[in-house]
C-alpha positions in Angstrom: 0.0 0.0 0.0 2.6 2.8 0.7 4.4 1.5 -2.8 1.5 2.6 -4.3 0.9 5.9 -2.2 4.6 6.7 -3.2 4.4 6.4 -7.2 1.0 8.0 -6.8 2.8 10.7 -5.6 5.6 10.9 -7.8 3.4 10.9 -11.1 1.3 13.9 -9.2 4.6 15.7 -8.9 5.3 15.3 -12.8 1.8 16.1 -13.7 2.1 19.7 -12.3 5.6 20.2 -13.2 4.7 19.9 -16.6 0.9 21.6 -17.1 2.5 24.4 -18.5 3.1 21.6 -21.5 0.4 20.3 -20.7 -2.4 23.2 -20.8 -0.9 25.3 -23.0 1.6 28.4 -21.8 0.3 30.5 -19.0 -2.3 33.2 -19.8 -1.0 36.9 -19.7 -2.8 39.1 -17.3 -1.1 42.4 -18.2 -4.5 43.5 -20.2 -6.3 43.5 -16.9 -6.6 47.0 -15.2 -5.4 47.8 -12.0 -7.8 49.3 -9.6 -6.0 52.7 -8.6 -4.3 53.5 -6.1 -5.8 56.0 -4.3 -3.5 56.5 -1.6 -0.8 57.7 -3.7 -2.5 59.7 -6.6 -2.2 63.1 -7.1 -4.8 65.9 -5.5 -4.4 69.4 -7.1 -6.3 72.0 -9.2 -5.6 71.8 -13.2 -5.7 74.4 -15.5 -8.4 74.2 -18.0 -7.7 75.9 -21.2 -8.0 78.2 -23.0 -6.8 80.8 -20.8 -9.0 83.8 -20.6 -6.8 86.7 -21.5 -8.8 89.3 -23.3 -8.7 91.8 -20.3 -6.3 94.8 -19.3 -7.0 94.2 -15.9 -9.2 91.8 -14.0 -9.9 92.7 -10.7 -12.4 90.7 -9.6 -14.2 87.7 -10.5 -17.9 86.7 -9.2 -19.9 83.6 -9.7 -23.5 85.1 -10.5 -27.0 83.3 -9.0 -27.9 83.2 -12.7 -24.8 81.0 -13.2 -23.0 83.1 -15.4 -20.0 84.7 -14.6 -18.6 88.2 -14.0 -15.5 89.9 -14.2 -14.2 93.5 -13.6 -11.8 94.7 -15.8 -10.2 97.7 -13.7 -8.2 98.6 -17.1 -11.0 99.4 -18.8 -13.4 100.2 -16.4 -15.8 97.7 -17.3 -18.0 94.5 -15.8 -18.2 91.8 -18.2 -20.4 89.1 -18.5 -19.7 85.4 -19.4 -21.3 82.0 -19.5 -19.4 78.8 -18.1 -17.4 78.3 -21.7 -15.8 81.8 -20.9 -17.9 83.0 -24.3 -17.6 86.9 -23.7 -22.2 87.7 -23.8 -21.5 91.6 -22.9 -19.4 94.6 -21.4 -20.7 97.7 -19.4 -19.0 100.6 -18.7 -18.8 101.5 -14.6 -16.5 104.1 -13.9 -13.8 103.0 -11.6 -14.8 99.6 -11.7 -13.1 97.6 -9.5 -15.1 95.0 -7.7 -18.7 93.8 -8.3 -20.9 91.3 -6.0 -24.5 89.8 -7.3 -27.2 89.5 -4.9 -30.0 87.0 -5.0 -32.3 89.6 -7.0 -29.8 89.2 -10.0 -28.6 92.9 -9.7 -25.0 93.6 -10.0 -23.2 95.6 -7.0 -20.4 97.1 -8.8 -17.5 99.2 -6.5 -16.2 102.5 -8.4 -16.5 105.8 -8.3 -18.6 109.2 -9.3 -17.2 112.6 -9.3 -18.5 116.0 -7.8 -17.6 119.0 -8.5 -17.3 121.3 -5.1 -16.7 124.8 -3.8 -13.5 124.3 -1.9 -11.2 127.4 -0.6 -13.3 129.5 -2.5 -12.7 127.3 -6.1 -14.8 124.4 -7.9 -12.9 121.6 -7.4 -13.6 117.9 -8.9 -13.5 115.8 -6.2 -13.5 111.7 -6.0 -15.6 109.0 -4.4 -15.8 106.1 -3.6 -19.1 104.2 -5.1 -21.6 101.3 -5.2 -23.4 101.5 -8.2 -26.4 99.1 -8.3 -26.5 97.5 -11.7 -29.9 95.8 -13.1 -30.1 93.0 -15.5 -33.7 92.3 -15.7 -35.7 95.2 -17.1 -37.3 96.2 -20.7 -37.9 92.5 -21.9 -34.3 91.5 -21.5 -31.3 90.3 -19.4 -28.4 91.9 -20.9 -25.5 93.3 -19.1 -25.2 95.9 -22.2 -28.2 97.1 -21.7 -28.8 97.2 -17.9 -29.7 100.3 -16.3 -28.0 101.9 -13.4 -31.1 102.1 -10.9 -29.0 103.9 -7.3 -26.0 104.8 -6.4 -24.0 104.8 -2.9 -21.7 107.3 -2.6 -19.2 107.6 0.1 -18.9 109.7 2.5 -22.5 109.3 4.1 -21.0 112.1 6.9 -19.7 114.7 4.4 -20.0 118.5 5.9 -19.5 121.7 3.5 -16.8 122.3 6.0 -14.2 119.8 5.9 -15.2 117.5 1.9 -11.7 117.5 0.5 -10.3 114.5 3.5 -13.4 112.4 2.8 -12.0 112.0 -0.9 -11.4 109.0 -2.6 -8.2 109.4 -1.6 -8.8 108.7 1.5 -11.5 106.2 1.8 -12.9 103.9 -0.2 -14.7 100.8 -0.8 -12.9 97.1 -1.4 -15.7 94.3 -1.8 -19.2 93.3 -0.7 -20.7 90.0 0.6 -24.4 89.5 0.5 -26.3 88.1 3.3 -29.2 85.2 2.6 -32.2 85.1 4.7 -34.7 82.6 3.2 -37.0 83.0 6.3 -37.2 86.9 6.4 -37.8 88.7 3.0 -36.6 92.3 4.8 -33.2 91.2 5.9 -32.8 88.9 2.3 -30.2 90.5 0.2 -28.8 92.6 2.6 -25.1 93.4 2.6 -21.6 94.1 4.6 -19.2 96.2 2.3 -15.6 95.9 3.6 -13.8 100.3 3.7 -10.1 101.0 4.3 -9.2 104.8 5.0 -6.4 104.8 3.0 -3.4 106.5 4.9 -2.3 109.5 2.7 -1.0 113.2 3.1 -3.7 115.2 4.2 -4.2 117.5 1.5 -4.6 120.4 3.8 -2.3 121.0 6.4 -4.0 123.7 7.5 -6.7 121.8 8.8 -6.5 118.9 12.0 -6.6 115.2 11.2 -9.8 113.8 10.6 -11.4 111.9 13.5 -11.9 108.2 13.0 -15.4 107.9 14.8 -17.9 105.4 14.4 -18.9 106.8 11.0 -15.5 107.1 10.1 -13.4 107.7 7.8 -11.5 104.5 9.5 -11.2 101.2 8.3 -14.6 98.8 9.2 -17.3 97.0 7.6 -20.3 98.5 6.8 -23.9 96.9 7.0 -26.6 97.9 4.7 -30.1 96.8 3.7 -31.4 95.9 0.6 -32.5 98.7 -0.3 -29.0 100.0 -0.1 -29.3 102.3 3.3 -26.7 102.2 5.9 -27.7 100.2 8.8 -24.4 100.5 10.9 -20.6 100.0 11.1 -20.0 96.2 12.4 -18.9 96.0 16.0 -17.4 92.8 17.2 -17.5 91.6 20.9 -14.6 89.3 22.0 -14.6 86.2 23.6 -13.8 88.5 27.3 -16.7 90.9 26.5 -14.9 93.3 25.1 -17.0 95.3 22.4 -14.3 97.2 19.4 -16.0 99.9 17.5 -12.2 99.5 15.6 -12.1 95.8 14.6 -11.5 95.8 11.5 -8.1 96.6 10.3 -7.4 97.5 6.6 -10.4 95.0 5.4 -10.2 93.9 1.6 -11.9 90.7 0.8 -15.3 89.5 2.3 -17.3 86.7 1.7 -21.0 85.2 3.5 -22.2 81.7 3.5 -24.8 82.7 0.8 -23.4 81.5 -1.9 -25.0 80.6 -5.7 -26.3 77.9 -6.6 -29.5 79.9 -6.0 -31.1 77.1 -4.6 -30.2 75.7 -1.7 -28.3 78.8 -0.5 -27.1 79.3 2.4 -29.4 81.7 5.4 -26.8 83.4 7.6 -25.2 86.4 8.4 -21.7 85.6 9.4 -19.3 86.5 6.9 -15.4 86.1 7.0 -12.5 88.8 6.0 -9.2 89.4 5.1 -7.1 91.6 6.3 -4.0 93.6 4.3 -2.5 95.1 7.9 1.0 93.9 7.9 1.3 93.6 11.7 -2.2 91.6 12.4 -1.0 87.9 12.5 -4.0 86.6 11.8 -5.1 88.0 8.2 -8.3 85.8 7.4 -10.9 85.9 10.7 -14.4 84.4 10.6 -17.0 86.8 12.2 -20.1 84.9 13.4 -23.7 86.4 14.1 -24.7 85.2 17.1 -28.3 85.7 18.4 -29.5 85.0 22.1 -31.7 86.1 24.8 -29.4 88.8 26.0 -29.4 90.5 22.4 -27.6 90.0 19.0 -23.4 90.6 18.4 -20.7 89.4 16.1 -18.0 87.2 17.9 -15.0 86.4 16.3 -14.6 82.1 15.8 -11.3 80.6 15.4 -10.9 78.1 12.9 -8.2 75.6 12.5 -5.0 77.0 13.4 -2.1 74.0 14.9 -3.6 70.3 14.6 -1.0 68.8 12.9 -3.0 65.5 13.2 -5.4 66.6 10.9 -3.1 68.7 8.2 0.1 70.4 7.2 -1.4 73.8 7.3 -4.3 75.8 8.3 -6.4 79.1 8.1 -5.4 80.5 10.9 -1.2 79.9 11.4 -0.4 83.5 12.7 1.0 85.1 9.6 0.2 82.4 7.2 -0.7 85.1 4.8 1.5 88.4 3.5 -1.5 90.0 1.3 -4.7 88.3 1.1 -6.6 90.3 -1.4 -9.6 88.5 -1.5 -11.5 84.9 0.2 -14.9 83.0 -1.3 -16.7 80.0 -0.2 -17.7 77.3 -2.6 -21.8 77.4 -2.1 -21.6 73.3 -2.6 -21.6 70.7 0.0 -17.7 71.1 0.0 -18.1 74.2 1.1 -14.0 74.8 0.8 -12.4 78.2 1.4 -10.3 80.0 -1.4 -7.5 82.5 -0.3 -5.9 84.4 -3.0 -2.3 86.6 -1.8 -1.1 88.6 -4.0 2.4 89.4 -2.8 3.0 85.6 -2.5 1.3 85.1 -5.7 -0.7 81.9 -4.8 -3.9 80.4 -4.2 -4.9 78.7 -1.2 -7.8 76.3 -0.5 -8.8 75.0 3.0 -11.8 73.0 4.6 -14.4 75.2 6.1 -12.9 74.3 9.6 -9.5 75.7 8.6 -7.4 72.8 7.5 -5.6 73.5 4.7 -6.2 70.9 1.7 -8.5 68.5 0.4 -9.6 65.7 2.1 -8.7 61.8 0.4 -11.7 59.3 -0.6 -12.6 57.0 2.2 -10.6 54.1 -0.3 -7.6 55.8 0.5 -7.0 55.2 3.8 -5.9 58.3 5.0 -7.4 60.9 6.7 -5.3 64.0 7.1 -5.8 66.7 4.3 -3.7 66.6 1.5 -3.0 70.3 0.2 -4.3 71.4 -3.1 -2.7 75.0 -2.7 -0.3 76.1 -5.4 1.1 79.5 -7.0 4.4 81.4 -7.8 5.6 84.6 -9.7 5.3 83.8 -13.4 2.9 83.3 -16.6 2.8 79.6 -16.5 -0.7 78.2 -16.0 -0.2 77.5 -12.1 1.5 80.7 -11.5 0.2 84.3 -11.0 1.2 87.9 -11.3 -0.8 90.1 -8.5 -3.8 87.4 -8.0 -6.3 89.9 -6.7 -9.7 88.1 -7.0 -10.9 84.4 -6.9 -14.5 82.6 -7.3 -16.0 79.3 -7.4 -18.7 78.1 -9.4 -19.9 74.2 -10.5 -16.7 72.8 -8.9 -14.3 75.2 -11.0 -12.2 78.0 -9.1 -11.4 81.7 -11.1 -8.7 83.3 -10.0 -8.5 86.9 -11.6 -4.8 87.1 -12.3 -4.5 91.0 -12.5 -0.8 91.1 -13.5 -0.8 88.6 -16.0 -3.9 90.4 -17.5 -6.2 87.1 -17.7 -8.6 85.1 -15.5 -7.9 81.8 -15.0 -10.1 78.4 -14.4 -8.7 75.0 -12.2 -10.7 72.3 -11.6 -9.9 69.3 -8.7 -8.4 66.4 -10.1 -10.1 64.1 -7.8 -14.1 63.6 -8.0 -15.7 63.3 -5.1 -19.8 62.8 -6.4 
């Protein structure tokens, strides 16, 4: 019995040696796809081409509730109109364009400026301010940025006295850029806005006279509230965590940005709102300001975001001096709801989670969960650097970055799809 067990065995042993005779040669698998490796591929924002370059120079860039998208071309003085292709549908003269906003009504809010001519020391003198000119698109049978009608106009300074006009100049104050605020419950507080104002610090152009006072009216740096029917309501005031209320907050605001973002439906109701600042000594250039209502009244608190869990990422909103010039911020109205920092002295583009972590979050198939960054810039015209970056928007999963130096406005998309 084991003499047989043992040639049984031996003949087994031959029998696989040679299958390869046997069967045929062994089947090639290369042609079979391997499933990627998500762990290891690349997240980052790509260029999508062509670059739009027919601008002097952009200096901002809005995504619209009508899903088209706007541009202001400070060069030229104008806010131009696109659809998603980057097709050019109209230009309209705004004079001193240089940032625009659109509120849930469809009307543009453009930033510029109007001239008046004044009786100062005894001479007519043509004096500067700065403006908010409300822009409609629906009227006369048609929605055509050529042919909209300029329906009011804010003009800065609200406190201007016969007296003292010539330091409440342009040259001394103006408007930088305006987030609206969505209410879906309350149709008076819809469409309401905060516009971001820098007193610009410049020669007083009459030494004879005393500085000007920086009260609550200004002209200091703060953001403003106003209704939808364009009326000042009042400067923001921000309470700290200790109780402390600051008429002065604000320090040399530029960009602002509100939850409310398009798609139209399904924005977002709230009035917090977060802000960059361009004061070289603040540490922390990008703050979130929340509205916070209770039983003891309503305030604005400032909320720290992510600023040193180096658990969850390499980098985050709120690193003390993370940014040099941070000219402008947006919020992508999606379910990603990611944060876009544009600094124009570093010439990049940063994106971050709406808790502050800097990056993108991986798949759950990657097995990894800190955030990967996505940020990326330099000086330069190649398609991921910039030239003064002064402006950035997100619409349908694409970011615009309006790349003022270069003289173009340019479109990335995520390489990783997340639907």
């Amino acid at each position: 019995m084991k003499k047989i067990v043992y040639i049984s065995f031996i003949l087994l042993t031959a029998m696989l040696s040679g299958c390869e005779d046997y069967l045929g040669k062994k089947t090639d698998l290369d042609f079979i796809d391997v499933p990627p490796d998500n762990s290891i591929r690349d997240i980052a924002y790509v260029p999508i081409l062509p670059v739009l370059n027919d601008f002097s120079r952009p200096s901002d860039v809005c995504a619209g509730f009508d899903g088209l998208i706007y541009v202001v071309d400070e060069g030229s003085q104008e806010v131009i109109a696109m659809d998603e292709s980057g097709r050019i549908l109209g230009r309209k003269f705004i004079p001193g364009a240089r940032s625009l906003i659109q509120d849930r009504r469809f009307d543009l809010l453009v930033i510029g400026t109007s001239d008046s001519t004044m009786n100062v020391g005894g001479q007519d003198t043509t004096l500067t301010f700065s403006t908010i000119y409300r822009l409609r698109l629906a009227g006369g049978g048609a929605y055509d940025i050529t042919n909209a009608q300029i329906v009011n106009k804010v003009v800065h300074p609200f406190y201007y006295t016969q007296s003292n006009p010539v330091r409440r100049t342009n040259d001394f104050v103006r408007f930088n850029n305006i987030g609206v605020i969505g209410n879906n419950q309350d149709p008076n507080r819809n469409n309401q806005y905060y516009v971001s104002r820098q007193y610009v610090r410049s020669p007083d152009p009459d030494p004879s006279n005393p500085e000007v006072s920086s009260g609550p009216l200004g002209p200091n740096d703060a953001v403003l509230y106003f209704s939808n029917e364009d009326e000042l309501i009042s400067p923001i005031r921000v309470q700290t965590s200790s109780g402390l209320l600051f008429d002065d907050f604000f320090e040399h605001p530029s960009g602002i940005t509100t939850l409310t973002q398009p798609p139209q439906f399904g924005a977002a109701s709230s009035s917090d709102f977060i802000y960059t600042s361009l004061e070289p000594s603040n540490a922390l250039k990008v703050q979130y300001i929340e509205f916070v209502e209770s039983e003891f009244g309503a305030s604005y608190r400032p909320r720290i975001l992510a600023s040193s869990d180096t658990s969850q990422a390499d980098g985050f909103i709120n690193s003390p001096n993370k940014f040099k010039q941070p000219e402008d911020i947006t919020l992508a109205g999606d379910g990603s709801q990611f944060l876009f920092v544009v600094d124009s002295e570093s010439d990049s583009l940063y994106q971050f989670s709406f808790t502050g972590f800097e990056g993108v979050k991986p798949p759950a198939a990657a097995g990894i969960d800190r955030y990967i960054k996505a940020s990326f810039g330099g000086t330069g015209t190649d398609l991921m650097q910039f030239n003064d970056p002064v402006a950035v928007a997100y619409y349908n999963q694409i970011v615009y970055v309006a790349d003022a130096g270069n003289g173009r406005v340019m479109r990335y998309k995520l390489t990783l799809d997340f639907d």
